[in-house]
C-alpha positions in Angstrom: 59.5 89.2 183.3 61.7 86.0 185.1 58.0 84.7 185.7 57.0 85.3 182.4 60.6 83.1 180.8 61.3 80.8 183.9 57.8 79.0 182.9 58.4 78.9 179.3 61.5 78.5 179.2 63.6 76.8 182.2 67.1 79.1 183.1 69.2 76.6 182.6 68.3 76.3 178.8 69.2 79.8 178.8 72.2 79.7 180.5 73.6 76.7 178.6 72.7 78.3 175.1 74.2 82.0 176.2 76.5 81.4 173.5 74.8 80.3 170.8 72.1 83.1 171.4 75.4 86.0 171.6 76.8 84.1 168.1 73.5 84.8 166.5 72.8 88.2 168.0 76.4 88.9 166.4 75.7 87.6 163.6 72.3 89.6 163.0 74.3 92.9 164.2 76.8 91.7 161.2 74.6 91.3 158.8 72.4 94.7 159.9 75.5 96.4 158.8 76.9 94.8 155.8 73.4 95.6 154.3 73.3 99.4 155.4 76.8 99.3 153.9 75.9 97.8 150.7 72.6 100.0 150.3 75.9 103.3 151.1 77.7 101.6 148.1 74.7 101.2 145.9 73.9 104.8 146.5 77.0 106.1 145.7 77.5 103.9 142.3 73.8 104.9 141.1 75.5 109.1 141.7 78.9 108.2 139.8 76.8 106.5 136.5 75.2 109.7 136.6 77.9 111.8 136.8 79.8 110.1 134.2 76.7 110.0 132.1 76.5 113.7 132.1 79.9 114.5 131.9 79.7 112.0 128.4 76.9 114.4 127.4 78.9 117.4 128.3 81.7 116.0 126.1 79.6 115.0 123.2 78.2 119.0 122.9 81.7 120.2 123.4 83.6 118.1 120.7 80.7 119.1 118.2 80.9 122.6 119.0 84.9 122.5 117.9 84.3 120.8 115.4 81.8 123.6 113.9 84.3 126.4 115.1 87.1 124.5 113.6 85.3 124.2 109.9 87.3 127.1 107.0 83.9 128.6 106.1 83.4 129.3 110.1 86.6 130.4 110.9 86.6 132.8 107.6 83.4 134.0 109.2 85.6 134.8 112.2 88.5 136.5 110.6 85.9 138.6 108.4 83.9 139.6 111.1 87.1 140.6 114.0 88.2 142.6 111.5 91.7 140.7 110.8 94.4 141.3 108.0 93.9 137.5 107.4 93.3 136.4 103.5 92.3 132.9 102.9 95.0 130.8 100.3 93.9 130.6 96.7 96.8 127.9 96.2 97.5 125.4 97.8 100.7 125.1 100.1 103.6 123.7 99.2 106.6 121.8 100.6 110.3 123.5 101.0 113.3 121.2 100.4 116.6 122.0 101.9 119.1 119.9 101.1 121.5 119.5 103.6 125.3 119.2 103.6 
């Protein structure tokens, strides 16, 4: 192999460039793991929108859900069918004044 690189390329070229040739091996080491980092980060972002996309669909189904339980004619539905002593209000409610002394 020193046969093979002292006739293309003379040792002291080698020698006086050892530095530049460490800077850019650095370098590519560097840059090797900023990429496998970002690719990490890029993986993780791409799970959390889908996550939060779910959990938006999740949300959506549960707040109309409520909002059908909560409706009068459902929850009479309710009260009728568990049986309860309940009776819905034929008038509507009215304010107490207290006047205070």
């Amino acid at each position: 192999m020193k046969e093979l690189l002292s006739g293309i390329v003379p040792e002291k070229i080698i020698l006086r460039n050892l530095v530049y040739i460490l800077l850019v091996t650095l370098l590519a080491v560097i840059y090797i793991g900023n990429r496998f980092q970002a690719e990490k980060i890029t993986r993780e972002t791409t799970k959390l929108l889908r996550e939060v996309k779910d959990l938006r669909a999740e949300s959506l189904s549960t707040s109309v859900d409520l909002m059908d339980v909560s409706r009068q004619s459902e929850v009479f539905r309710m009260v009728r069918e568990n049986g309860l002593s309940l009776e819905e209000l034929k008038t509507p409610p009215y304010k107490l004044l207290v006047n205070k002394k």
